[in-house]
N, C-alpha and C positions, 0 to 999 in steps of 0.2 A: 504494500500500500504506500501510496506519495502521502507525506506530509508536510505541510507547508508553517514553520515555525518563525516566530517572532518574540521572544525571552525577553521581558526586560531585566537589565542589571539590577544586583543586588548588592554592587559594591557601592561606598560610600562615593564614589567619585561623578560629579554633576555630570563632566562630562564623556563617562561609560555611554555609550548607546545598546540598545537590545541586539542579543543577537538574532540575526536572521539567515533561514537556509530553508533549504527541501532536505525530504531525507526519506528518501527507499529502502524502505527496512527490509523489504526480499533482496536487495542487488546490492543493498550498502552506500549505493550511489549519495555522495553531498553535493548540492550543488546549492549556487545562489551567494550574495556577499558574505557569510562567515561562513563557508567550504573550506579556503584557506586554513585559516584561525583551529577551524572543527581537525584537521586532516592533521597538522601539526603537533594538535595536541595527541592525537591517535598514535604517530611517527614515535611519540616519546615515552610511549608503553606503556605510560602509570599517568594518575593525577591528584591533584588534590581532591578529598573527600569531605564530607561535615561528620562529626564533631573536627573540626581541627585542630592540632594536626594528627592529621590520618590520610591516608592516602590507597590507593587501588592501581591493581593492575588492568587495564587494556588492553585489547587485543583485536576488534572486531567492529566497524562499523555495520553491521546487520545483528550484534548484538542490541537489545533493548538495554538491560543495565548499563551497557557500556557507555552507549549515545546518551542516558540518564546521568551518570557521572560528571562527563564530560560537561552537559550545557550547564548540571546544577550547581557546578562548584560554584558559580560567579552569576548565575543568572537563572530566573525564577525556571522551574520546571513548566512545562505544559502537561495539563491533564493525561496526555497517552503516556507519556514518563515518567509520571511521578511515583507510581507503584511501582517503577525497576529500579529506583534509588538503591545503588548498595546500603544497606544497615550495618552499622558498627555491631560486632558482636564481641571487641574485648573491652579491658577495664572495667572500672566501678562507676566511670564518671566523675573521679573525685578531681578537684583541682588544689594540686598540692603546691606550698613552698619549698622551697630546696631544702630545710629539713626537714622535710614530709606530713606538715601538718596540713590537715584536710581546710582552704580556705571556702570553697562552696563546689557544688553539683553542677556540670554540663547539662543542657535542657538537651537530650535526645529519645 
């Protein structure tokens, strides 16, 4: 199936713009102005995850998780991706000081 996306940013920066592409989840195909951007990050295997810092490996634009990683790290999910979010499934969440006293909980 084509889909035709437009994410807007979730970084504090005014001037982040959303990202926009197509994307052929049978063929893989990116196309559209953040193809580039999308393709590069793919080239680099891994990426940033939420909670940060954490991160995932990629591999696969005709992956659903993968393509979810990729646009969520920085820019809001669209509804057909937001249930292939990778989920963090280590730690406790705690946010520690360097000597390891618990300052508060990560929301995830």
């Amino acid at each position: 199936m084509l889909y035709h996306f437009s994410c807007p940013s979730m970084s504090g920066n005014p001037n982040a713009g959303p990202l926009v592409f197509d994307w052929d989840d049978e063929t893989g195909e990116v196309t559209g102005p953040a193809a580039e951007e999308i393709l590069s990050v793919f080239m680099r295997g891994e990426v940033d995850a939420h909670p940060l810092p954490w991160g995932v490996s990629i591999s696969s634009t005709k992956n659903r998780t993968d393509m979810a990683a990729v646009v969520g790290c920085f820019h809001r999910l669209p509804p057909e991706l937001a249930d292939a979010y990778p989920q963090y499934k280590g730690g406790d969440g705690a946010i520690r000081d360097l000597d390891g006293n618990i300052l508060g909980y990560m929301d995830f």
